[in-house]
N, C-alpha and C positions, 0 to 999 in steps of 0.2 A: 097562473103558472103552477102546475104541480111540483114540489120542494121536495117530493120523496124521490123524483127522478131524476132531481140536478144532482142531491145526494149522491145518489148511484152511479154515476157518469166514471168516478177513478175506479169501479168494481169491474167493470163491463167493459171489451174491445170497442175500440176508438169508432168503429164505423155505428155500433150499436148507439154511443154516448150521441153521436152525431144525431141519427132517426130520432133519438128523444126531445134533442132540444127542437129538434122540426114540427115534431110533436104539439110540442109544447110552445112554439111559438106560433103553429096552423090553432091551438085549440084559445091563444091570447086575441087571435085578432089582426088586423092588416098592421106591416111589421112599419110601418112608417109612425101608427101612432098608439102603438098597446101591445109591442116587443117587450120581453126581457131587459132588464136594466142590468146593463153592462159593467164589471168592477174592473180594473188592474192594479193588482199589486206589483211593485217591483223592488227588488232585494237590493242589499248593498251588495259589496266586492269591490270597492276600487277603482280600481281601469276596467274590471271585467263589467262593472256596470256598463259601461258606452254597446255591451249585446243589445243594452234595450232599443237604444235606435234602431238596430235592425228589427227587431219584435216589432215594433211600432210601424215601421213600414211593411212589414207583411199586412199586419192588423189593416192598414189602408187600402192593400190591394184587392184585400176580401170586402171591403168596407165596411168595421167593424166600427160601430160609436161605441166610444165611451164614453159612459155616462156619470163615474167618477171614478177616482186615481189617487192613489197615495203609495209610497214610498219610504223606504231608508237609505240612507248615506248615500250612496252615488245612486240609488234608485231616487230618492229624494230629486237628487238635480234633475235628472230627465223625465222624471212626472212632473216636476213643478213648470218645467219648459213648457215641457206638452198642455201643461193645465191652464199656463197662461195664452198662449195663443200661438205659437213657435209648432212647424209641423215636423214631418221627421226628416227629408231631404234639409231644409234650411238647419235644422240641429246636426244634420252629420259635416254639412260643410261650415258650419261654426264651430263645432269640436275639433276640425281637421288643420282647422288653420291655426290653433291655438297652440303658441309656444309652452307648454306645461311646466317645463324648468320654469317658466318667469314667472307663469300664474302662481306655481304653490310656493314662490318664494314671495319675501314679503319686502325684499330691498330696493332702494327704487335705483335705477341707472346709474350710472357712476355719476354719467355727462349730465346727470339733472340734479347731481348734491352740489348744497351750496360747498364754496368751496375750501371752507374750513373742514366740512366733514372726509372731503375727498384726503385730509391727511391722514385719514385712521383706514379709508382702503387697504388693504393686504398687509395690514401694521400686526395688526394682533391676530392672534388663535380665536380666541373666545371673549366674551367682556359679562360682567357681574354686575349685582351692587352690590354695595358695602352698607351695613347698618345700625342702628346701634345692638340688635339680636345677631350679629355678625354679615354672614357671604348671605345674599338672594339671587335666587337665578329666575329668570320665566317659568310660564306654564305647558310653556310646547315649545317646539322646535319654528314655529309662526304660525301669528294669529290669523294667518288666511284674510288679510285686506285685499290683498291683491283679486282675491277668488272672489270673495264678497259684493267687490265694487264693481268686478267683470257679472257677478250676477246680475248686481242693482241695474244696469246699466241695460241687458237682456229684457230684464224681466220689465222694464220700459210701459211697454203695451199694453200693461194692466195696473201701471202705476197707484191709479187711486181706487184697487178694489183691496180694504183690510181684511173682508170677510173672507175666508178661501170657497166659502156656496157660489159665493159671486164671482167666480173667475169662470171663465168660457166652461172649463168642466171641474166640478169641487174637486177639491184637493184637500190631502190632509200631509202632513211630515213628522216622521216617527223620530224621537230623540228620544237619551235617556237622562232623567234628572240625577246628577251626580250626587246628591247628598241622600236622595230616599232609594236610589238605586231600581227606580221603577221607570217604563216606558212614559212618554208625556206626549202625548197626540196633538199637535200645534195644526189647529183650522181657523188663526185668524192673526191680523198683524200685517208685519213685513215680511214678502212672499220670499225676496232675496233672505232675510235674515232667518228663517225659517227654513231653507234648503242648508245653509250653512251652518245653522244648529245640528242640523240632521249630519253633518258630513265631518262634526268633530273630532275626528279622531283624537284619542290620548297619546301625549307624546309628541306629535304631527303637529297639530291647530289646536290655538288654545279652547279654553270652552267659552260660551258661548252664555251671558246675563241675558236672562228672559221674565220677566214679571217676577223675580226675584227668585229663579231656580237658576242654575247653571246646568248649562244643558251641553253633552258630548253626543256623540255618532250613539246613534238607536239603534245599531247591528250590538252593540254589547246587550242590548235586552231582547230585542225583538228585530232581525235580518228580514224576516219577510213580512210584511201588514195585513196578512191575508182577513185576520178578525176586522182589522180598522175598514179594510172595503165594505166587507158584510153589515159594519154598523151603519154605514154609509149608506145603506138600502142597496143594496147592490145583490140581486138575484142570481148571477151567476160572475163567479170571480175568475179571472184569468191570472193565476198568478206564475212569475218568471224568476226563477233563480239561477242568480249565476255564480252563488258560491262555491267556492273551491269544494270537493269532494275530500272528506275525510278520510276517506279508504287509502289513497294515493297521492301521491308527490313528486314533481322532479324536483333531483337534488339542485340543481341550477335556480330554482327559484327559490330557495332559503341561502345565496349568499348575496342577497341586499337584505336592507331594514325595515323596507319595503316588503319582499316576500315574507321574512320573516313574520312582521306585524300581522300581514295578512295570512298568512297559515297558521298562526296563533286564534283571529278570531274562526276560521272557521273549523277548527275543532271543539270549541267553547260552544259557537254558534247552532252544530249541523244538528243537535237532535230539537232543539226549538221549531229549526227552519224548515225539516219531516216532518212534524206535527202542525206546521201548519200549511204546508204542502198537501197535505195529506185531506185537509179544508178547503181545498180548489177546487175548484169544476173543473177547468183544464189547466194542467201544470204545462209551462214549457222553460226545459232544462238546457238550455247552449252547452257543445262539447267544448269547452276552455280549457283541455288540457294543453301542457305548455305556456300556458301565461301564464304571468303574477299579476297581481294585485298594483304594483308600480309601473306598468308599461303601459302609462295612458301614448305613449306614441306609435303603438300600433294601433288604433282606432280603427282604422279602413279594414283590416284582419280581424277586431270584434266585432265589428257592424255586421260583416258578413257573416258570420259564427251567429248570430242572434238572427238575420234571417232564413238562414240555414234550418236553425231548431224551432221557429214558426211554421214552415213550410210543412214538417210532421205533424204540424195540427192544424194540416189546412184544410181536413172535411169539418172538422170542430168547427172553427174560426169560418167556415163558408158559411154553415147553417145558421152561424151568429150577425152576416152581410144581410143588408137592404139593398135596395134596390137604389139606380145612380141618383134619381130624382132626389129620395132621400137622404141620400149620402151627402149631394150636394148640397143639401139645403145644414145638413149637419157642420159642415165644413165651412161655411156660411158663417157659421157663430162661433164657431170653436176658432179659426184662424184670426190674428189680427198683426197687423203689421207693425213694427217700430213707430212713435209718433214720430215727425218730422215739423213740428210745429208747437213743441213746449216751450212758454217764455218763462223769463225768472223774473218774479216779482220783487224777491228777497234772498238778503245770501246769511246764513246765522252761523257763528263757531259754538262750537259746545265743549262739556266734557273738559275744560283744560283750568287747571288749576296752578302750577307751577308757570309755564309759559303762557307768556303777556295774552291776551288776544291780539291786541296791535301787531304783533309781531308774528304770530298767524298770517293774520289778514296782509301785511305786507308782501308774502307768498303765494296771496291767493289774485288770478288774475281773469275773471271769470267775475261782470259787473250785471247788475239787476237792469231791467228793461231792455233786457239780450235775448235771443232765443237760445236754447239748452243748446253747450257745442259737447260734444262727446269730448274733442279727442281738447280741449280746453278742460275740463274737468281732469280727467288724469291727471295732465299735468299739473294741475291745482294739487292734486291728492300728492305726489309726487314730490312737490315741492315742499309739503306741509310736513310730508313723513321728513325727508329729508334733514329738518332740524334738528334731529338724533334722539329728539326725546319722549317719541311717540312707539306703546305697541304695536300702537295699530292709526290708522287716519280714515273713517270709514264717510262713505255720503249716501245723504236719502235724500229724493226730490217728492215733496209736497206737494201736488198740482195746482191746490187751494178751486176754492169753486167759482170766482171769477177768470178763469183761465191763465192766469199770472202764477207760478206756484213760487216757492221758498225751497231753497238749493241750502240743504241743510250738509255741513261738515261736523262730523263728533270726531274727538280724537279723543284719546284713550293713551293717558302718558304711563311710560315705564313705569312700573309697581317698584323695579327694583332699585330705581335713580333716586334722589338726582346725584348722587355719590358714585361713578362707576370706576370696578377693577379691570383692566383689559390684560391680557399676558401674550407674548410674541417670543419666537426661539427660532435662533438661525445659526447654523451648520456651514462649515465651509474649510473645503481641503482641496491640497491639488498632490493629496500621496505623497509629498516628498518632504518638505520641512518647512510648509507654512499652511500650518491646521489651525481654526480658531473655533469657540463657539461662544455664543452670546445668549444671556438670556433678558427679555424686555418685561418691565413691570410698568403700568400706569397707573396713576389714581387722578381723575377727573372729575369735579365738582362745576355741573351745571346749573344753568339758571338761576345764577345768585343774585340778579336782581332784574327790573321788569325790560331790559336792554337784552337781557340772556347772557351776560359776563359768565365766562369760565374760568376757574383757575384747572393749568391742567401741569401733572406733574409728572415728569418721568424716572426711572432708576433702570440704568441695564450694566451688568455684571457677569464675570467669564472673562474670554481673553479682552475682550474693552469695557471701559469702565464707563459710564457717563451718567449724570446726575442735571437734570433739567427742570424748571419751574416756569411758568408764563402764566400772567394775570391779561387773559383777552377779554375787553373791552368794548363793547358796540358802543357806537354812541349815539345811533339812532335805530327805530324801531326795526329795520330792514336790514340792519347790519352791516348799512353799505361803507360810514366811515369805524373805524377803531385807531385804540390804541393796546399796544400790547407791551409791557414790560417785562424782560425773562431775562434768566441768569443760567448759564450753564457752565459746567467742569466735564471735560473729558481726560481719559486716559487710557493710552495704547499703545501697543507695539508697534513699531515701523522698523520697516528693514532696509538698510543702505546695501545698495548694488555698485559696484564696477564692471560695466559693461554686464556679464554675466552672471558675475560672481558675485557672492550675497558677501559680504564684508563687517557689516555689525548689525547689531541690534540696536535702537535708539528705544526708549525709555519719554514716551511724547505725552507732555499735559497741557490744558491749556485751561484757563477759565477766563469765560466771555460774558459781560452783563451788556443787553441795550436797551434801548428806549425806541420803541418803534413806533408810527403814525402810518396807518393805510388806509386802502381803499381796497374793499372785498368786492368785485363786480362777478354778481351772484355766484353762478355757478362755472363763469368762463378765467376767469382770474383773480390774483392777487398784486396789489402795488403795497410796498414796505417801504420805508426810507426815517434815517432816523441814526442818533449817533451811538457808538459803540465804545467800548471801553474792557482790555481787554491783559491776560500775562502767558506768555509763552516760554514755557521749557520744554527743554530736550537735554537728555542727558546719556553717555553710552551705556549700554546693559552687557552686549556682551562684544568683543569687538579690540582692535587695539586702543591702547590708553591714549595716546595722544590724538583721535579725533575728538576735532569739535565740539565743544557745546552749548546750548541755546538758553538765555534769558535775555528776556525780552521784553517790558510791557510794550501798550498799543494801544492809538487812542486814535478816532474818527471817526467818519462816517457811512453809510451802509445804505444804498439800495438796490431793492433786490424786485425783481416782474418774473411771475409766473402766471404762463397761460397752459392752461390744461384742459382737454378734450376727450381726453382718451376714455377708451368703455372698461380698460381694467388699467390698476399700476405697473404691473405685470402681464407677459402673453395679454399684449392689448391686440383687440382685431383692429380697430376702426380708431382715427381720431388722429393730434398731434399733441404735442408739447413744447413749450418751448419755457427757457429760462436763462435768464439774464441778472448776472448780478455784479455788484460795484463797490469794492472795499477803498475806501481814502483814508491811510490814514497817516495822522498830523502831527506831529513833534507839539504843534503849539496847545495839541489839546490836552498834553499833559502823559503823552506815552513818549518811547526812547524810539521807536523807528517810526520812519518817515517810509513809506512806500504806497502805490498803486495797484488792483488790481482789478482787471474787467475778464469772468468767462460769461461765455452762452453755450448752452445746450438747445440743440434741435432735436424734433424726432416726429415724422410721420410715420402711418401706419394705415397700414388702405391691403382688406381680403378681398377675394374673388373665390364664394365658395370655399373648400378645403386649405386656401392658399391664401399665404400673409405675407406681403412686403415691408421692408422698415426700409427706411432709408434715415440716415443721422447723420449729426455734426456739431462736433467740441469745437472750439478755438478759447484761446485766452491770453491776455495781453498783460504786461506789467509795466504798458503806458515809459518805455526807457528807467523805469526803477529799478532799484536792487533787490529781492523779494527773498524775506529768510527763508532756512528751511522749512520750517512748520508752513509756510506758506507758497509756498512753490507747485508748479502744476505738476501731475503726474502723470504717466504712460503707463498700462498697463492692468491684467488683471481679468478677468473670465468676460465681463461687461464694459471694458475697457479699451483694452487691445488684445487681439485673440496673440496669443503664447507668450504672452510678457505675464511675468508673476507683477502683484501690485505693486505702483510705484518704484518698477524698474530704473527705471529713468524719470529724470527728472528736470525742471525747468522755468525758465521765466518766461516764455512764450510756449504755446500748445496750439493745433491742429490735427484734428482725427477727423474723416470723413467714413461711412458705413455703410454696406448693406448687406443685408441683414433678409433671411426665405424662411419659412417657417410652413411645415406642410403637418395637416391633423391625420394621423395616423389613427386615435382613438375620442370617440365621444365618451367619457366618464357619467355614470350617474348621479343625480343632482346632490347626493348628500356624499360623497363621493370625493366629488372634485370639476373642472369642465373637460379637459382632454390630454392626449398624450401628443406629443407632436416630435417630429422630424424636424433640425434645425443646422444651418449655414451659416456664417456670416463672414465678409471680406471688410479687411480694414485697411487704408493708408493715412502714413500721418507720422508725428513726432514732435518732441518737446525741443528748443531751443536756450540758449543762453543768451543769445546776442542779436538776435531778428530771425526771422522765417529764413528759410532755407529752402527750396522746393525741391532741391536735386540731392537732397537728405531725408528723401521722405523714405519711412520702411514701411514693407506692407506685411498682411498677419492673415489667416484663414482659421476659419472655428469649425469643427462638426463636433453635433451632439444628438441628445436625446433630452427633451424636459416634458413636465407636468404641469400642470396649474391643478394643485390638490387640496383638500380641506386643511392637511398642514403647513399649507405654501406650497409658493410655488420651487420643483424642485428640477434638478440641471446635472445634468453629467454630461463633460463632452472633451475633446481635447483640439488644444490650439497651436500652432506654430507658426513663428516668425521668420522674416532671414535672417542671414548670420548664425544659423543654426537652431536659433530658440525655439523650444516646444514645451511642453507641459500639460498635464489633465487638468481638469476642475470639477469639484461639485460641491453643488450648495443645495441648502434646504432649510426653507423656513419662509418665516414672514419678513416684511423689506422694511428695513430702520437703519 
C-alpha cells in the first residue's frame, strides 16, 4: 500500500481519492486476501452518536470490512456493539425500542421497591448525607447501572473474550483519566464496563474505577480516535463526527442541561476533533443540525442523517467493498448471536460492606444450576438496588471454562450514607383564606445493625407542625417480619365550617406513641397491628369563645394493611392501592375515650396511551360510637371532594365514590419532570352522624391542569359542589 497516497486522499476531489485507493488496492493484490486494512473511528455527541448506525449500515451496503474500531462516549457504545458481534439493522431496532428516560435513570420501579422504601416516593426534593466533615452529596446525577447492566447484558456474545484483539473485530474505548487529565485507551477487561467508562459524562454518571484510575467520557480529551485506529494498524481510517458545529447553534437546544452540557463540550472539543479529522483518509460529517445532544428519542431521524452523510462517500466506501463471497465470509465472524444456553454455576455478592450479604442475597432470586434468565436478573439487580443503600448494583457473568459460569453482583453502597438528609416543600392555596405551606426535614440512619434496622426521624415546620421518630426493626434477614416503635407530635390549624361558613379556627395537637409488630410482604404490602397510646387537644384560636374544647387522652389498639401497586405516588399511570385501617380505643387501657374507628381507601389506575382512568373509594365507619373531634372523618379539599374546602363537613360515618380522567397534553424531559396533563374528576358522597344516608349524597366536579415535576408534583384547578360550593386549588411540592 503506498501511504503517500492515502495521505493525499483529504487534498484531492473525492472521485480522485477514490482511483487511488483502487490503485492501491489493484497494486496490494486480490482484495479477499492482501486489501487495505480497514480503521473506523467514531466520535462522541450524545444522541447524535446513534448517526453511526446509519454510517455502519452504508459501510454494509458497499461491503466495507472492518478490520478494527474504536470509539468515544456514544461512539464507544456503537463500536463496542459492532465489535462484539451485534450488526447494524439488529443495533437500530435495539436502540429504537429503548425507553431512554429508564435507561439513563438509575431508580428502579416503584412497583419493585421493597415496600418500606416506597414511603420516601414523591416525599423529598433531594436526599444528602450527613457526616462528621458535614453535608455529602454524589458524584453525578447517576451512576449509569441501568446503562451498564443493559450493556452487560448485549454485550452477552462475547462474554468471555477480556482481550479487545479478540473480539470479532479489535476494539479499543477512549476515556479520560480524571486525576492526570490524560486520554486512557482501554483494549482489555470488561467490554460493557469499558463502553461505560467511555460515556462518563461529568455531572450525568458517576466515574468509572478502573485498575486504579477513575475514568470520565474521553470526549473531554480526545472526541475523535482517529490516532488510536492508526496505532491499531489500520491503513486507511474512516473516521465520523457528529459533533455539534462550533460556528452555529439553535437557540432551542441550550434550554435543557442536556444541550447545554453538550454545546459546552463541543466548543472545548472542535479544534482537537479538526486535527484529527484532518488525519482521516475519509471523513464523514452527518448534517445534525437541529438536534441536541439529549434527544436519544429521535433515533429513526439520526440513523437516517448518518446514512444520508455515508452515501457522499459512496465512491470512497465502493472502492473500499469486496466482493459478496468475501464479504460473506467477513460477516461469518464478525456476527454472533446472543447465547441462549449460559448456565450459572455460581451466584457471588461483592462490594458491600454496611449491608449484611444475607440480606442481599434474600433479594436475589436467580439460583445456580439454572440457565442464565435475562429478564430474572434485572429483577435481581432491581430488588438489590431497591434497599436504598446502593449507588449503583452492577452484574458480570463469568462463563468460567467448564461451561457453568459465576453470575457475579457487585454493589457499590452510598459513599454518602449510611447517615441520610432528605428535604420536601409543599405549597397550597385556594386564593381565598386558607393558604398553608410546609416545609419537611428528615435525618435517617440506616443499617444499624446486620438486620438493616433504621432509625428514621422527621421535623416539618410552616403552617403544621410535626415532629416524628421510628426505630424499624427487621427481624429477619428478608425483612419480612419487624417491629417498629415511634412517637409523634403533630400541630395544626383546623377550620370549623357551618354548612358554608368558616366559623373558627381550632388550634389542634396531638401526640401519638405506638408499638407496632408487622409483616413487610416485599414489595406488594404492609400489615401493622399493635397498641397505641395517645393525648388530644383542641383548643379555639380564633372564633367565638364559647365553643368547645378538646382534651382527651387515648389508649388502644391499631391495625392498619396497606397494598400498594402503583408506578408513581402521585399522577400514577398503572396499579392500585388500597388501605385499610382500625383505631379501638379502650378506657381500660388507661386513656379517657372509648371509641371505634374503621376507614379504607381504594384506588385503581389503568392508561391506554395518552389516557388515565382512576376510579376510587373512601368509606368509614365509627362501628355505632361517639368519635371526638380530632377524630372524625372529613369531606372535603382539592383530593377530597372536588369544591369543598378541607374538612368542610364532618362526621362519624364517610362515603365518597370517584372518578377521576386525566389526559397527557405534555411529555417533560427527564431531568425536568414526566408530564403536563389535563384533568377531570366527578365525586359523590358525604359524611354522616347517625348512619349512611343514600338520598343525602352531594355530588362535586374538578377541572384543572397539573404536572408531575422535579419539584413535585404540582395542580391548579377549580371545583364545585351543590348548594352552591366552589372554590380554586393549588398545590405544589412533595406529598407528606
Amino acid at each position: 500500500m503506498k501511504r503517500h497516497a492515502v495521505v493525499a486522499m483529504n487534498k484531492v476531489p473525492a472521485m480522485a481519492c477514490a482511483l487511488l485507493i483502487v490503485v492501491a488496492v489493484a497494486e496490494a493484490g486480490p482484495a479477499a486476501t492482501n486489501r487495505p486494512r480497514v480503521g473506523l473511528a467514531l466520535s462522541g455527541g450524545g444522541a447524535l452518536g446513534l448517526a453511526h448506525v446509519g454510517v455502519l449500515k452504508e459501510l454494509e451496503k458497499h461491503r466495507v470490512p472492518i478490520d478494527c474500531i474504536a470509539g468515544t462516549s456514544m461512539g464507544a457504545i456503537v463500536a463496542g456493539l459492532y465489535a462484539c458481534g451485534m450488526g447494524p439493522d439488529e443495533m437500530e431496532t435495539f436502540l429504537e425500542g429503548l425507553d431512554w428516560n429508564h435507561v439513563m435513570s438509575d431508580a428502579t420501579p416503584r412497583r419493585e421497591l421493597y415496600f418500606r422504601r416506597k414511603l420516601d416516593d414523591q416525599r423529598y426534593l433531594f436526599e444528602m448525607g450527613l457526616g462528621r466533615k458535614g453535608l455529602k452529596i454524589g458524584t453525578g446525577m447517576a451512576a449509569g447501572q441501568k446503562f451498564n447492566n443493559l450493556m452487560q447484558l448485549i454485550t452477552l456474545r462475547s462474554v468471555s473474550i477480556t482481550n479487545f484483539n479478540d473480539l470479532p473485530i479489535p476494539y479499543r474505548a477512549v476515556a479520560t483519566d480524571l486525576a492526570a487529565g490524560k486520554p486512557v485507551v482501554i483494549d482489555r477487561g470488561n467490554l460493557a464496563t469499558a463502553m461505560r467508562a467511555s460515556m462518563a459524562l461529568p455531572g450525568i454518571f458517576t466515574p468509572v474505577a478502573m485498575e486504579g484510575r477513575l475514568l470520565v467520557d474521553g470526549a473531554v480529551v480526545q472526541n475523535l480516535p482517529v490516532d488510536v485506529v492508526r496505532a491499531m494498524g489500520a491503513d486507511i481510517v474512516i473516521a465520523v463526527d457528529v459533533g455539534s458545529r462550533a460556528d452555529s447553534v439553535e437557540p432551542e437546544q441550550l434550554q435543557t442541561l442536556g444541550g447545554i452540557l453538550g454545546r459546552t463540550y463541543a466548543v472545548a472539543q472542535r479544534p482537537n476533533t479538526l486535527e484529527q479529522l484532518g488525519r482521516a483518509d475519509i471523513a464523514i460529517q452527518p448534517n445534525l443540525d437541529g438536534f441536541s445532544h439529549s434527544q436519544f428519542h429521535r433515533n429513526s431521524e439520526l440513523i437516517s442523517r448518518g446514512e444520508n452523510a455515508a452515501r457522499q462517500s459512496a465512491s470512497q466506501l465502493a472502492a473500499l467493498g469486496v466482493d459478496e463471497q468475501a464479504y460473506a465470509a467477513y460477516l461469518s465472524r464478525q456476527r454472533r448471536a446472543l447465547p441462549g444456553n449460559l448456565r450459572i454455576g455460581g451466584v457471588s455478592v461483592t462490594g458491600n460492606r454496611r449491608v449484611s450479604e444475607k440480606s442481599i442475597r434474600k433479594r436475589i432470586l436467580t439460583r445456580p444450576d439454572r440457565r442464565f434468565d435475562e429478564d430474572l436478573v434485572q429483577l435481581d439487580l432491581m430488588r438489590i438496588y431497591g434497599i436504598g443503600e446502593f449507588e449503583q448494583v452492577l452484574f458480570l457473568f463469568d462463563p468460567g471454562a467448564d461451561g457453568e459460569g459465576v453470575l457475579h453482583y457487585d454493589v457499590t453502597e452510598k459513599p454518602w450514607g449510611p447517615l441520610y438528609l432528605a428535604y420536601g416543600l409543599n405549597l397550597r392555596s385556594d386564593f381565598d383564606n386558607d393558604s398553608d405551606w410546609t416545609m419537611l426535614v428528615n435525618l435517617t440512619r440506616r443499617s444499624l445493625n446486620r438486620f438493616g434496622a433504621e432509625w428514621r426521624n422527621e421535623f416539618a415546620f410552616g403552617s403544621r407542625w410535626m415532629v416524628l421518630s421510628e426505630f424499624y426493626q427487621p427481624l429477619d434477614y428478608g425483612g419480612f417480619t419487624f417491629t417498629a416503635p415511634l412517637v409523634t407530635y403533630r400541630s395544626e390549624r383546623e377550620e370549623l365550617y357551618d354548612g358554608g361558613e368558616r366559623i373558627a379556627d381550632y388550634d389542634v395537637r396531638r401526640l401519638e406513641g405506638r408499638l407496632d409488630f408487622g409483616l413487610q410482604l416485599r414489595h406488594y404490602a404492609e400489615l401493622r397491628a399493635g397498641p397505641f397510646w395517645g393525648m388530644g387537644r383542641a383548643s379555639v384560636e380564633t372564633g367565638a369563645s364559647d365553643l368547645p374544647s378538646v382534651d382527651d387522652d387515648y389508649a388502644g389498639l391499631r391495625v392498619g394493611l396497606i397494598v400498594d401497586r402503583r408506578d408513581r405516588t402521585l399522577f400514577a399511570c398503572e396499579g392500585y392501592y388500597y388501605e385499610l385501617e382500625g383505631l379501638f380505643a379502650d378506657e381500660s387501657m388507661g386513656g379517657s375515650a372509648d371509641f371505634d374507628k374503621v376507614a379504607g381507601v381504594a384506588r385503581h389506575h389503568q392508561s391506554v396511551g395518552n389516557h388515565t382512568f382512576t376510579l376510587g373509594l373512601q368509606g368509614g365507619t365509627s362501628l355505632g360510637s361517639d368519635l371526638p373531634g380530632y377524630a372524625q372523618f372529613k369531606l372535603g379539599g382539592p383530593f377530597g371532594f372536588a369544591g369543598l374546602a378541607e374538612g368542610q363537613f364532618r362526621g362519624s360515618y364517610l362515603g365518597v365514590g370517584s372518578l377521576g380522567y386525566r389526559y397527557r397534553l405534555l411529555e417533560l424531559p427527564a431531568q425536568v419532570g414526566k408530564g403536563v396533563y389535563a384533568l377531570i374528576r366527578f365525586d359523590a358522597g358525604n359524611v354522616w352522624n347517625d348512619g349512611v344516608e343514600i338520598e343525602d349524597l352531594r355530588y362535586g366536579a374538578a377541572l384543572g391542569i397539573g404536572a408531575d415535576t422535579a419539584l413535585g408534583p404540582a395542580y391548579l384547578g377549580y371545583g364545585t359542589a351543590d348548594e352552591g360550593y366552589g372554590r380554586f386549588y393549588f398545590s405544589l411540592g412533595t406529598a407528606f
